[in-house]
Structure formats: C-alpha cells, structure tokens
C-alpha positions in Angstrom: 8.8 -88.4 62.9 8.6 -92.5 62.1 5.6 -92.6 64.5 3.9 -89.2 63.2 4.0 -91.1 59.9 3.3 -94.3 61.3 0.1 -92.9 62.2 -1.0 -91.1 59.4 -0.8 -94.4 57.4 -2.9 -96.4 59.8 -5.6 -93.5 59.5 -5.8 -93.8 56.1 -5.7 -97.7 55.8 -8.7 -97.3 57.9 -9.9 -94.8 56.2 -9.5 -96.7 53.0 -11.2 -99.5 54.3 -14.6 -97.6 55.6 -14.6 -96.1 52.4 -14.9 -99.8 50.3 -17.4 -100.8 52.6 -19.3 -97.9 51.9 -19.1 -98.3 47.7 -20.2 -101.7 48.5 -23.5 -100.9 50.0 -24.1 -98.5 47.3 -23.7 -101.8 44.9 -26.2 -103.6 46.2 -28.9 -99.9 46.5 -29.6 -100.4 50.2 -28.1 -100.1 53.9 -30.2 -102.9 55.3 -26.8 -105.5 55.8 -25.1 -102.7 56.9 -25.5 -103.4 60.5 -25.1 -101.2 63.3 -21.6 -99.5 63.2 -19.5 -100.1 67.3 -18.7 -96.8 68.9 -15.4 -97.4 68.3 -15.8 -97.7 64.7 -18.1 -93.8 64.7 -14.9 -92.7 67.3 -12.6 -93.7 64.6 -14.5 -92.6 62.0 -15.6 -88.7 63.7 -12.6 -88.4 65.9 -9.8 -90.3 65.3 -9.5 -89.0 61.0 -8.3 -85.4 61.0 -10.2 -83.2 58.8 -6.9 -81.4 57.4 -5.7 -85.0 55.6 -8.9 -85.6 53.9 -8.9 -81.5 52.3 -5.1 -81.6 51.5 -5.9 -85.0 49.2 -8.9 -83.0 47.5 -6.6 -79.9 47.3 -4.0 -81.9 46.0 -6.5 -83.7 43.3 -7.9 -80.2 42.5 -4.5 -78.7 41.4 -3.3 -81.8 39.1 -4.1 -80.0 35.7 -5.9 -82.1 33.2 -4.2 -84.0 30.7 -5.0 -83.1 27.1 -4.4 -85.9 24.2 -2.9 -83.9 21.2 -2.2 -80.8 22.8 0.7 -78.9 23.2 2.4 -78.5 26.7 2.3 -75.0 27.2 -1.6 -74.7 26.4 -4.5 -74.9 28.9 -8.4 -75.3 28.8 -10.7 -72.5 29.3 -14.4 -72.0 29.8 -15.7 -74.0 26.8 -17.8 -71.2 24.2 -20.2 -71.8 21.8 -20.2 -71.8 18.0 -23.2 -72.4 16.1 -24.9 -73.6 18.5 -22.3 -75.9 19.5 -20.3 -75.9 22.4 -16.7 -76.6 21.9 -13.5 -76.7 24.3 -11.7 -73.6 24.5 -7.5 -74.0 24.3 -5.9 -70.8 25.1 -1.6 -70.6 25.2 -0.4 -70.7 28.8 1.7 -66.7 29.5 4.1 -66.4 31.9 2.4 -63.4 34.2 4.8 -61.7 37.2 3.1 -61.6 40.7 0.9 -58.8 40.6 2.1 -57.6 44.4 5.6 -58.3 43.6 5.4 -55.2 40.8 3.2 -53.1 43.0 6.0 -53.8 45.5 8.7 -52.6 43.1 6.5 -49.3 41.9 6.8 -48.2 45.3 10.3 -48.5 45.4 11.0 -47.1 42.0 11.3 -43.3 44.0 13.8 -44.6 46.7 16.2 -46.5 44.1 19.4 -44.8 43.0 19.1 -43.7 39.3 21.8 -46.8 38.0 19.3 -49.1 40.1 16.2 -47.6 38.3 18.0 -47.7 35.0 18.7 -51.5 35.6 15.1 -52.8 36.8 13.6 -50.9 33.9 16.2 -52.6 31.2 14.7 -55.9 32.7 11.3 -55.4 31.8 11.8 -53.9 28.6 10.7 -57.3 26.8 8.0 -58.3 29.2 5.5 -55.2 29.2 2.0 -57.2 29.5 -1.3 -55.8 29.1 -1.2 -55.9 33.0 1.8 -53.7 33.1 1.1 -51.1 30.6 -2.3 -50.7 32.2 -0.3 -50.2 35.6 2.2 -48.3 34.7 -0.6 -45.8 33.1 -2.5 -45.9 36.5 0.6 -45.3 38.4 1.6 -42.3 35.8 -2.2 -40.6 36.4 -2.0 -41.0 40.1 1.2 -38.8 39.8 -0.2 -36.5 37.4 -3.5 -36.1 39.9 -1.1 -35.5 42.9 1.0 -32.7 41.0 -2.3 -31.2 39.8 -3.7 -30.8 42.8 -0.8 -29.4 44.9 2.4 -28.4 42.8 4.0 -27.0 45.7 3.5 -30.0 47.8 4.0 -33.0 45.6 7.4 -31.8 43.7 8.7 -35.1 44.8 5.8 -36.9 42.3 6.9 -34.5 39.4 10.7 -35.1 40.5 9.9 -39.2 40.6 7.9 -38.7 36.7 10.5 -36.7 35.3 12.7 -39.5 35.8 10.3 -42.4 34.8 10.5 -40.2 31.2 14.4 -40.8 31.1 13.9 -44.8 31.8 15.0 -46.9 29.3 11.9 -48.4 28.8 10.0 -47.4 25.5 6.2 -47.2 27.0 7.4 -45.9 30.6 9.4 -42.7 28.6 6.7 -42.7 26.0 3.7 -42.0 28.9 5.5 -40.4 30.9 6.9 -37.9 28.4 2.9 -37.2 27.2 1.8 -36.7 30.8 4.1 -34.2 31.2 3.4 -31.7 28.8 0.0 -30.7 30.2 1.7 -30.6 33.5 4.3 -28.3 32.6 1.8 -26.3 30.8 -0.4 -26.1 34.2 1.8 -25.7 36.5 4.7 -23.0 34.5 4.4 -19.6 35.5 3.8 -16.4 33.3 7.3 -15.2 34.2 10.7 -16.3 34.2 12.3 -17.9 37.3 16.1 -16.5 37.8 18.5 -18.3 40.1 18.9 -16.4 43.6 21.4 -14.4 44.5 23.5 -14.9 47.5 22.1 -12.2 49.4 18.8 -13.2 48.3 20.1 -16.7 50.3 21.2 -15.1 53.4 18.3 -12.7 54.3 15.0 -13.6 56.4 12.1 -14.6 54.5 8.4 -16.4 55.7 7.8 -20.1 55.1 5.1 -19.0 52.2 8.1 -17.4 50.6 10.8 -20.1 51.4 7.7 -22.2 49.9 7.3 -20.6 46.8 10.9 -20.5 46.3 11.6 -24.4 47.0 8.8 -24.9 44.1 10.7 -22.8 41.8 14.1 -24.0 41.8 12.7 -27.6 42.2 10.7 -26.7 38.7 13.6 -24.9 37.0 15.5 -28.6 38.2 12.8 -30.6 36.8 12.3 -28.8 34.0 15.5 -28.8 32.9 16.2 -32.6 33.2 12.8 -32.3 30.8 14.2 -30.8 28.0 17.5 -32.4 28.1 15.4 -35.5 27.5 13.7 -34.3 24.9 16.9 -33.2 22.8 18.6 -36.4 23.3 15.6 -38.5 22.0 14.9 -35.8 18.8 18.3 -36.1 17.7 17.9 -39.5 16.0 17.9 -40.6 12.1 15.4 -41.4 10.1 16.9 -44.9 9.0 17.1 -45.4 12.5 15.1 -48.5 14.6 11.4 -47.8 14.7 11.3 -47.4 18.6 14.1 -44.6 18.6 12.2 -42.8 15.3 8.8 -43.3 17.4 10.0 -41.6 20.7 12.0 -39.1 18.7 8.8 -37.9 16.9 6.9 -37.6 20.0 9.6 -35.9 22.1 9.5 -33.3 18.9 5.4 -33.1 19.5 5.9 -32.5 23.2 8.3 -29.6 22.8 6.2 -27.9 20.2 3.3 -28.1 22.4 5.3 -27.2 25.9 6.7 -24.2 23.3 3.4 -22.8 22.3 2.3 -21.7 25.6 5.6 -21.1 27.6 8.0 -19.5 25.4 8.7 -16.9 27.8 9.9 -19.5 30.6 13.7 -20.6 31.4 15.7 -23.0 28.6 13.7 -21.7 25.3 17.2 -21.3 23.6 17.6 -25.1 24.1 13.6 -26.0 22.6 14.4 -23.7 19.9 17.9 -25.3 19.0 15.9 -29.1 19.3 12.3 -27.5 16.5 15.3 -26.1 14.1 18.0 -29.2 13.9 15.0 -31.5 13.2 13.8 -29.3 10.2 16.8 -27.8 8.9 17.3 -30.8 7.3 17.4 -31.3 3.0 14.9 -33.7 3.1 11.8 -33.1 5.0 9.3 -35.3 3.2 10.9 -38.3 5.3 9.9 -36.6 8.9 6.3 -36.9 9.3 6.6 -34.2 12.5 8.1 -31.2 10.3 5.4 -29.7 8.5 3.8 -29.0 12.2 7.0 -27.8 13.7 7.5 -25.0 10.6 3.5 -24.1 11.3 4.9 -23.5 15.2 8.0 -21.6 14.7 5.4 -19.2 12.0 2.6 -18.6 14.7 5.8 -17.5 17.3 6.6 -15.0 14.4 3.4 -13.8 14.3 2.6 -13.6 17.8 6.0 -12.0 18.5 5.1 -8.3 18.6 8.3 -7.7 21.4 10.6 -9.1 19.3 13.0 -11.1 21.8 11.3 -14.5 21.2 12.0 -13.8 16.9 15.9 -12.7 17.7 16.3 -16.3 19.6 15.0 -17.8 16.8 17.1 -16.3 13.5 20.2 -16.2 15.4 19.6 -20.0 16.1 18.9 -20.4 12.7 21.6 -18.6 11.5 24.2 -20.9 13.2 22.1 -24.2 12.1 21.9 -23.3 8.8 25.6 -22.3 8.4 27.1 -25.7 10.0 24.4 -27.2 7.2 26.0 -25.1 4.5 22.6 -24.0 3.7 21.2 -27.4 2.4 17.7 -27.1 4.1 14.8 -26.8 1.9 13.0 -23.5 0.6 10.2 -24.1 2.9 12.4 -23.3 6.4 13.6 -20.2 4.8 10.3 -18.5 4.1 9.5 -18.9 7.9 11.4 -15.5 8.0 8.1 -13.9 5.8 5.9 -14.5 9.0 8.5 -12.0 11.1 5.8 -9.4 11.8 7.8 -7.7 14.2 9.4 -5.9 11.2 7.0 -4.5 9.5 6.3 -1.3 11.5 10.2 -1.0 11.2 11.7 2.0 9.5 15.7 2.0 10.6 16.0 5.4 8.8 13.6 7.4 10.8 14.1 7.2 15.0 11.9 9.7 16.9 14.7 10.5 19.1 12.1 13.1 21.1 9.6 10.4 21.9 12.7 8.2 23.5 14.1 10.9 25.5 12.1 12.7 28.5 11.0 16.6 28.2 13.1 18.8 30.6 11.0 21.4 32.1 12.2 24.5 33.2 12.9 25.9 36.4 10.4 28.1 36.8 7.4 25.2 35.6 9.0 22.9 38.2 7.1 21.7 41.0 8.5 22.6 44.8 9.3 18.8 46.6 10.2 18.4 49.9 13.2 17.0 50.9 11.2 13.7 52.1 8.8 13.9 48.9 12.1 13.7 46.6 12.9 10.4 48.7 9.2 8.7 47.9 9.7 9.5 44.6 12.8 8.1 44.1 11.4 5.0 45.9 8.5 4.8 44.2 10.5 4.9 40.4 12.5 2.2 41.7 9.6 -0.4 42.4 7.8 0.7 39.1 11.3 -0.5 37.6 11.0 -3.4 39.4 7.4 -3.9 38.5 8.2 -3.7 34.6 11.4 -6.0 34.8 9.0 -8.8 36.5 6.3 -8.5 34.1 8.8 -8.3 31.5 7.9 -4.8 29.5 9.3 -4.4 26.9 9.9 -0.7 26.7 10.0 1.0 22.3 13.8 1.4 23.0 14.4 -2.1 23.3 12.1 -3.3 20.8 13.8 -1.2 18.7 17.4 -2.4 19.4 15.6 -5.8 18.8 14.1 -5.0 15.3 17.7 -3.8 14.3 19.2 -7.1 15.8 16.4 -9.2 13.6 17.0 -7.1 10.3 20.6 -7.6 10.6 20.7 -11.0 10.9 18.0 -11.9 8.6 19.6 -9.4 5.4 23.4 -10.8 6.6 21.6 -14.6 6.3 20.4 -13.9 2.6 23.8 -12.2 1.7 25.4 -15.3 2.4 23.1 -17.4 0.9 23.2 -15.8 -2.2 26.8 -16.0 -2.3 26.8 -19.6 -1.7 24.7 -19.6 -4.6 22.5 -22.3 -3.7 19.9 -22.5 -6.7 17.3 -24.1 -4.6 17.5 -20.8 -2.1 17.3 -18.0 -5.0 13.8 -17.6 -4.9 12.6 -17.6 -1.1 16.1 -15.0 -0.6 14.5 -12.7 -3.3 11.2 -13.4 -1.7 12.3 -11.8 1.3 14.2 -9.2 0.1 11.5 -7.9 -1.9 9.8 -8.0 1.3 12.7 -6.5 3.7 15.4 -5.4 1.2 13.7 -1.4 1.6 15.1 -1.4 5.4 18.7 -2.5 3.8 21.3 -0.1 5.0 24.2 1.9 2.9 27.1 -0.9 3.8 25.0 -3.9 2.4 23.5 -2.2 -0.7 26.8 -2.6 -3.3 27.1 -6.4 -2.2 23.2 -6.9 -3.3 23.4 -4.9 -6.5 26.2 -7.2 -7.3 24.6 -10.8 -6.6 21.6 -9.8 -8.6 23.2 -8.5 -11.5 25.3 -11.3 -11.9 22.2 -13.9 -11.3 20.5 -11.5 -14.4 23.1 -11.6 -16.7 23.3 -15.5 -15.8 19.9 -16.2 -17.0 18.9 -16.3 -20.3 16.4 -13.5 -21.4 15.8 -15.1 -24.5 14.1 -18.2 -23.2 12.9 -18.0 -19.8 10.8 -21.0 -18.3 7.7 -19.4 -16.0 9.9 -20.4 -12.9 13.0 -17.8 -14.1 10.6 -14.8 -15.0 9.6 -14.4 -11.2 13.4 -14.8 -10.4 14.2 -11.7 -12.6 11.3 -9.9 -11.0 12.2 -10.7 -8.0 15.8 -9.3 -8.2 14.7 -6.2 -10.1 12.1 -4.9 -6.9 14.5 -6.2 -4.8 17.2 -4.0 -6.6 15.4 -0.9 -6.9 13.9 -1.6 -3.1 17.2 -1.5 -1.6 17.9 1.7 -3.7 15.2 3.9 -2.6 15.7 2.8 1.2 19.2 5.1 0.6 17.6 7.9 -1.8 18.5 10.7 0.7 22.1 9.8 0.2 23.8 11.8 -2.3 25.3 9.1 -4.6 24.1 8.2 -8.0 23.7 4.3 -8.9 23.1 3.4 -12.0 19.9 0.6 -12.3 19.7 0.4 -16.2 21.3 -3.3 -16.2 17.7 -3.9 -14.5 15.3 -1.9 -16.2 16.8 -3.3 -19.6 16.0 -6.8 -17.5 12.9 -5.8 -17.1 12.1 -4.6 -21.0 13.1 -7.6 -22.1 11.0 -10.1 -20.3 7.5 -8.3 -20.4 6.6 -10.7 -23.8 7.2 -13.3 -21.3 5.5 -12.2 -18.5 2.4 -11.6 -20.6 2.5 -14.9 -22.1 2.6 -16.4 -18.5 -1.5 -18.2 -17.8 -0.3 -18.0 -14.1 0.3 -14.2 -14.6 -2.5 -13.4 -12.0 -2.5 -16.6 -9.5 -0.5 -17.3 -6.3 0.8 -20.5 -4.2 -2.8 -19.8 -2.3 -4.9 -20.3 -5.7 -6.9 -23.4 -6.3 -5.7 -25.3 -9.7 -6.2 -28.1 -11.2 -3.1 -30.7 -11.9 -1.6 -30.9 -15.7 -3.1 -34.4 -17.0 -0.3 -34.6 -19.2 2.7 -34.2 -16.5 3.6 -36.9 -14.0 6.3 -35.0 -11.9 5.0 -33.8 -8.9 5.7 -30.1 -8.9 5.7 -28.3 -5.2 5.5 -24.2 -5.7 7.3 -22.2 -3.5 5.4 -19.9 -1.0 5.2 -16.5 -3.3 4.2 -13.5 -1.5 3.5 -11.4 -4.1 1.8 -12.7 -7.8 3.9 -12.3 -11.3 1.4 -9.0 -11.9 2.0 -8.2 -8.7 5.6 -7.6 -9.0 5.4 -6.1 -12.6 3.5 -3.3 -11.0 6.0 -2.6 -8.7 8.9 -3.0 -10.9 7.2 -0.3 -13.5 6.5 2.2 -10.5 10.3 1.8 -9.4 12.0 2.6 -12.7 9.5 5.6 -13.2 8.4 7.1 -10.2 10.4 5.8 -7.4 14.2 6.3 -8.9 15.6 8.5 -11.5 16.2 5.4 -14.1 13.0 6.8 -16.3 13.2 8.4 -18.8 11.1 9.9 -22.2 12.3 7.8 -24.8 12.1 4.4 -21.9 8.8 5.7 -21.2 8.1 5.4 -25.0 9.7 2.2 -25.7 8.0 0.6 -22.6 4.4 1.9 -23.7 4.7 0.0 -26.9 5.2 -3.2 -25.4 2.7 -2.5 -22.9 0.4 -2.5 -25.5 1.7 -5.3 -27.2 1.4 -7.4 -24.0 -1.9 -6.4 -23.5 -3.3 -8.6 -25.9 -2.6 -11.4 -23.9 -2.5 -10.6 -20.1 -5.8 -11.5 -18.2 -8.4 -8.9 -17.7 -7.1 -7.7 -14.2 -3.5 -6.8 -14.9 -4.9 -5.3 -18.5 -6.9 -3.2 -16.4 -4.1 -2.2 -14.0 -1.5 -1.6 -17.0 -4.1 0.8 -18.6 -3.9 2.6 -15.1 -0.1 2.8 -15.1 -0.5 4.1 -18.6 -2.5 6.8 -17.8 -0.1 7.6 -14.8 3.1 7.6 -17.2 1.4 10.1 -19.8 0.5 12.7 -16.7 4.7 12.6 -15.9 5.5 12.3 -20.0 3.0 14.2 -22.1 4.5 13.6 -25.1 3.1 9.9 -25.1 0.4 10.9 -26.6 1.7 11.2 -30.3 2.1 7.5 -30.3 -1.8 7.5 -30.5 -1.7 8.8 -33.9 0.0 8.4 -37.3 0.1 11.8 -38.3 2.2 13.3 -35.5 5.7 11.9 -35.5 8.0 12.4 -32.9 11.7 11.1 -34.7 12.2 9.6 -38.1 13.0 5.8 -39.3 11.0 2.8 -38.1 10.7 0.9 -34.8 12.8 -1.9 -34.3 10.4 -4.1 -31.9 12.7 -7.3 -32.0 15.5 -5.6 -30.1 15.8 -5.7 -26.0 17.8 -2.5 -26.2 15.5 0.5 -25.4 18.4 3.0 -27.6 18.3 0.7 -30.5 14.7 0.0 -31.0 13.8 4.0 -31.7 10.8 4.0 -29.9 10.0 7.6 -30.7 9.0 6.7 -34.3 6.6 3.8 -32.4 2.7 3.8 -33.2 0.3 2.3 -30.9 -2.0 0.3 -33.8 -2.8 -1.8 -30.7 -5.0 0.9 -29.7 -7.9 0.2 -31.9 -7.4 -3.7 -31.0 -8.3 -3.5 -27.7 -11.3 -1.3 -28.1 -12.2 -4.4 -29.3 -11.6 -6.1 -26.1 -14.6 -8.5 -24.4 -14.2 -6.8 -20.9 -16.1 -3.5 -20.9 -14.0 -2.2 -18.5 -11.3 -2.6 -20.2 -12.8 -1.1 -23.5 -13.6 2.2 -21.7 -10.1 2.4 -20.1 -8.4 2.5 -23.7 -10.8 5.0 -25.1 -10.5 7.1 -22.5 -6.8 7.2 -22.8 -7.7 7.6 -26.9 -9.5 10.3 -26.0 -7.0 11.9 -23.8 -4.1 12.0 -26.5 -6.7 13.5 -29.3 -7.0 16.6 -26.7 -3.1 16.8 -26.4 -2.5 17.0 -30.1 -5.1 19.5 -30.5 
C-alpha cells in the first residue's frame, strides 16, 4: 500500500511539473523554446500517467458544489431565467427526494408484506408524500385497475392487493384507492347475488370453468366485504373532527352512494344502507356537505323499487336509527318515506285470493300423462323454480307480504313519533299520513284519532299562523282518511271534533296568499324578513287539502249534515271574497255538488224564503249555535261582481239554479 501511494504521488509531481511548463509557454504565445521533448519524457507523459487519476480529479472538481456569498445552506443554483430582458440567477430550496428505485422496490413488495408490515411502511411515509410519489402511487393504482379490468377472474390478486392499499393508513393511498374502486366494483359485480356454498356444493365434481367462476366469486364476496367495512369505519366520523378524517369520511359516503346506485341487489346492502342513514339521521344536516346527495339516493331507490325488498331494508333500518336518535333527525329524512312508490297500488283491504291460488280442473278436463311424462314435468317445474330464485322474481304474493311489511313499519314509525311529540316531526307525519293513513288498519285507527285530536284541541283556532292552518288540515284528512279505510266495519265514530276544526279555520285559510302555491312554486323572498325560512316538502297545497277535507265530512263519511251543510255554505261564501281565482272556482263546484245531496240550500239564495226564525250568529265556531238555517247568502250578488269571468258565470249559474228550486 506505501509503494501504491508512493507511486501515485511521483505521477502527479510529474504530472504537476509538465503541466507548469506547459502554462509557461502559453505566457510567452509561442512553442519555439520549447524544444524537442526525450522519449522518455512522451513515455511518461502517454504511458506512464493513468488516465483514471486525471478523470477522478475532474469528477471530484465537478461534484464540489458552488459556494454562494449570502445564501442559505440548504438552497442551490438552477438554470439562470430571464426577467425583463435580464438574465438573473435562479435560487431554488434544496428537497430531500427518496431514491426513485428504492420506492419502486418497495411497491413491489407492498403485496408480499404481512398486513402489520404494510400498515407500518405506509405510517412512515405519511409526511413525505412528494409530487413524485403521489404521481406513482396513481400510476401504480391504474396499472391495477387496467389489470382487474381486463381479466377479473385472473387478476383477483390485483383487486385483493387494492382493497388493502384502501385500508392503509395513508390519506392519498386510501383516498385513490377508495375512488378507483367504485368503478371497479361497478364493472366487475354481477346482476345476481353470490350465496356462500353449501357443503355438498364443496364435495361434488365440477369443471375448471366452474371451479373458476366460483374462486372469483367468493374472492369478490371477500373483497368486497373488506370494502365496505372500510367504508363504515371512515363515515362514522364528526364533523368537528380533523380535516383529513372529515375529507375521507365524505368521500367514503360518495363511494357508497355511487357503489349503491347500481348494485343494490348484491351481497352486504343491509351494511351500505346502515352507513347512508347514520350519516343523515343526524339533527343538523347543514354541517355535512354529502347529505343532501345521499337523501336524493335513498328517494330514487324508493322510486325505482317496484319489488319492494330493497324499500323494507331501508324503513326497518330507519326505524332502528331513528329510535336510538329518539327521533331528533330533521323533517327532511322523514319525507323520504313520500317517494315509497311501492305502496301506492296497495290496497290491504282487498286480496284477490283467486288470482294467487291455481284453478283445479276437473277430472274429466284433465289431460292423460304418462307415467314418464309426470316425471319431466315434475323436473321441468323444479328448474323453472330454480330459474326464478336465480333471477330473483319476485312473484305478487311476496310483493304483497312486502307492501304489508313496509305499511306496517312506516304507520307504526309515525305512531311513535307522534307520541314522542316532536314539534319539528308533526308536519312531514301528517304529510304522510294524509298520504298512507287510507291503508291504516282497525287496531291503529283509535291511537291516531287520539293524537290528532289532542294536537287540535292544542292549537289555537283563534289565531293560527299560516304554518298551524296546514297542521289542522293535515290531521283532519288524515282523520277522516283513516276512517273510510274501515267504513265496511260496523262501528260508528264520531268525527265532529274535526269538522268543527275545520269550520273554524276556513276565514284563515282564505286569508292565506299561499292558499294555491306549493314547496315546488317559484317566490320571491320577503324584503322585510331576515330569517332564513326553509319550507317543508308539502305534497298536497292548503286548497288542496280543503277540498278534500270538504269531500270527507260530506260525501265520504256520515258527519254531514243539513244544517252543517248550511252553516258551511255561508262561510264558503264569505271566504270567497278573498281566495284566489282557482280555489273560488273549485269551491263554486263543491257548492254545486252539496245543493244536488241538500236541496234545500237553495233558500239561502233569497230573502223571501226562510227556512228557521232569529238571526245568524257568524262570529261563533259552533255550527248548533250560529243558526245557519236563518243565513242569507248577500255574498251572492258580490261575486257576480267578480273580475274572473269564469267565476262570474259559475255564481249565476248556481243563482239561477236556486230561483228554479223555489219556484
């Protein structure tokens, strides 16, 4: 080693010394004194130097960095750019960058590491994602994606190996991963539902194409599963919570409305279902920017639901939800129950017991089988049963059992509601029973009738805000709906608590200027109110429901009578003055309807025919104490005064109609 280095410092003394005769020829700008160089010196020189010491000094030189006056350590000099016109240095801060093969490396490895392993390297690079990493991972993530695209069957090892990155503990490794694996799931699901096999099903012979399929579909069902467990775990987070967990618990919500959209036939629904109702069954909503889409979702499964098994899922999950909340959720969840369309071909009181059953034919129109056609036929029932459980038919018998299940649950949900007596919850409950309280059986009807009187004789009739009036119109057709769904029933209940209810508040109704306009109507905002007022989703409008309530206590139940008919007219009148020109119009109509069932309306049209004695006490809300009978209707010749023409020729007509009665 001493004579190696011995050696090497000789060649470059020498070295040294060529090179200062050389610099001292180019002082003087000519080679004349140079001489001729001995052979020995052009050995030495040629030969005797090795090439390799000369490049390591340059290399050596090369790598020093430059030394910047006034600069901190940890920045370096770029490619100078230019300003103005001017060309000026270019300082850019040093970054610590990881060896691009070493990550490749560990990508690779990622699959064969044991799940504490993976869980550990992924922790470590939770603070140094780079540019170069994210756009890596995202490669890495769409190579996988590509793979499982192209052969699901073959590559369930890639969807095993993403499933897994979207459990890491790394924010952007779950956060792509999650995404890519929505339209995956979406592709790659099938339009039935994968059961787990039996252990016959295990033991018998099968083909490699079917050992194949079957591989794929428990590995799918695996997958799968470890999916939505995911998902649940990172929705379930608060909204005061850190912004990653809020982030990733917002777009694990998005993933499983989307996955839910198209494959809510497939295994594990219960659990998706369970994960879109906790997030919005929640009293404020405002705060979660993902609920207002997940509500829209859980409506369009009502509405496409025409089998009725996905619907059941979902009330009797939000049954339980809402219960453990002690029904502090906002109106907005419960009138997701008015987009149940499954119900509304549903009529629990008539079941066409001949359509279920089969027709037995008689002997003699029975066709002659053979002992071995009775076997095919037998056979042949038995894969057409098969046939329909695998494409999952749903046959009236069962849709029916489910329209019962979703009727019960839905009316038992309101009863309890209502019993809570959660103020906030009065008016969508109301809304739906208007709306479902007709298929109401016998056992629930005395509990209703109860609740609502008792919310009537709570409010006060004698000053009613615009909000209260379509609450005591509400319970009224809700009332009187319940009723006539048990009218064959020989029992007599008596409804005059709600027709009274509904006497008293026709001034009010009248006087309403939103009388004719729904939640769906374009307004403009009061200039003079600040509060921010959000109306509730109202199925029906305030005429609407007035209609209905007038055909219920006349024509629909036995609560009319002559002198309520009378006493009702009059204030029809009165109100008439002020209602829009579409519910005028429809009130004329009902008019003209009542006098057909009561004839002796028409004296009211006149002064000279009297039908009792005394005056008519119009303050009163009692129909027996205002003596309607000695009413006149000098609101007749006011509205054939009336600016619609329609309207004008209604009231004559019905002018004209009493003058032929009293002749």
């Amino acid at each position: 080693m001493a004579r190696k280095k011995r050696s090497q410092e000789a060649i470059l003394e020498r070295t040294n010394k060529k090179r200062r005769q050389e610099d001292a020829l180019l002082e003087s700008g000519t080679f004349e004194d140079a001489g001729e160089l001995s052979d020995s010196m052009i050995y030495e020189s040629t030969v005797a130097i090795p090439k390799k010491a000369w490049d390591d000094e340059e290399q050596d030189y090369e790598l020093v960095p430059r030394k910047i006056k006034d600069v901190e350590e940890d920045m370096v000099e770029g490619l100078p750019i230019k300003i103005n016109g001017k060309v000026e240095r270019n300082l850019v801060k040093q970054t610590k960058k990881k060896d691009i093969h070493q990550q490749k490396e560990t990508n690779l490895e990622i699959n064969e590491q044991p799940d504490a392993e993976l869980d550990e390297s992924q922790s470590s690079d939770e603070e140094e994602d780079t540019e170069e990493r994210i756009i890596e991972l995202k490669e890495d993530i769409a190579d996988l994606v590509e793979k499982i695209m192209e052969d699901p069957e073959e590559n369930t090892m890639a969807l095993t190996r993403l499933c897994k990155m979207a459990g890491s503990r790394n924010p952007n490794t779950a956060k792509f991963s999650i995404l890519a694996l929505v339209p995956v799931f979406n592709s790659i699901i099938p339009g039935y539902r994968i059961r787990p096999l039996t252990d016959l099903e295990k033991k018998e012979k099968i083909s490699k194409e079917v050992a194949k399929l079957r591989t794929f579909e428990q590995n799918l069902v695996q997958n799968y599963k470890s999916y939505v467990e995911i998902l649940k775990n990172l929705s379930r987070v608060a909204n005061n919570d850190t912004s990653i967990k809020v982030n990733l618990g917002v777009l694990a919500t998005q993933a499983a409305l989307r996955i839910i959209s198209n494959a809510s036939h497939f295994n594990f629904r219960a659990d998706i279902f369970t994960l879109i109702l906790r997030r919005i069954c929640k009293p404020n909503l405002a705060a979660d920017p993902i609920a207002h889409q997940a509500i829209e979702t859980i409506e369009g499964l009502f509405n496409a639901d025409d089998e009725g098994g996905i619907s059941l899922d979902i009330v009797r999950i939000l049954c339980k939800i809402m219960k453990v909340r002690n029904y502090n959720i906002e109106e907005s969840v419960l009138n997701m129950l008015l987009s149940l369309d499954v119900l509304h071909d549903y009529d629990p009181n008539t079941k066409d017991d001949d359509s279920l059953t089969p027709m037995k034919l008689k002997k003699k129109d029975r066709v002659h089988l053979s002992k071995k056609q009775r076997k095919m036929r037998k056979e042949m029932k038995e894969i057409e049963k098969e046939m329909e459980q695998a494409e999952q038919v749903v046959s009236a018998e069962e849709r029916e059992k489910n329209q019962s299940q979703i009727l019960k649950s839905v009316l038992a949900l309101y009863l309890n509601i209502l019993r809570n007596k959660s103020v906030k919850l009065i008016g969508p409950v109301l809304e739906g029973l208007a709306k479902f309280g007709n298929m109401a059986n016998f056992d629930l009807l005395g509990d209703f009738l109860v609740i609502m009187k008792e919310i009537i004789n709570d409010t006060e009739l004698d000053s009613l805000s615009p909000e209260e009036v379509r609450k005591v119109l509400l319970c009224i057709v809700s009332a009187f709906s319940i009723v006539s769904n048990n009218s064959n029933m020989k029992i007599s209940i008596d409804l005059t608590t709600f027709a009274d209810a509904l006497y008293s508040i026709l001034p009010y109704v009248s006087l309403d200027a939103d009388i004719e306009l729904s939640y769906k109507s374009l307004r403009l905002a009061d200039p003079l109110n600040n509060e921010i007022i959000k109306p509730s989703v109202n199925v029906s409008t305030k005429a609407e429901l007035l209609l209905k309530a007038l055909d219920h206590v006349f024509f629909r139940s036995k609560s009319g009578s002559k002198q309520r008919a009378a006493a009702y007219t009059k204030r029809l009148y009165t109100c008439m003055q002020h209602t829009p020109e579409k519910t005028t119009i429809a009130l004329l109509k009902f008019i003209d309807k009542l006098m057909n069932k009561y004839p002796e309306l028409c004296g009211l049209y006149s002064t000279e025919d009297r039908i009792a004695n005394g005056n008519f006490n119009m303050e009163t809300d009692v129909v027996s104490r205002s003596n309607p009978d000695a009413a006149t209707l000098w609101e007749h010749t006011i509205l054939t005064k009336h600016y619609c023409p329609t309207v004008v020729k209604g009231v004559r007509s019905l002018g004209t109609r009493s003058k032929e009665y009293s002749k």
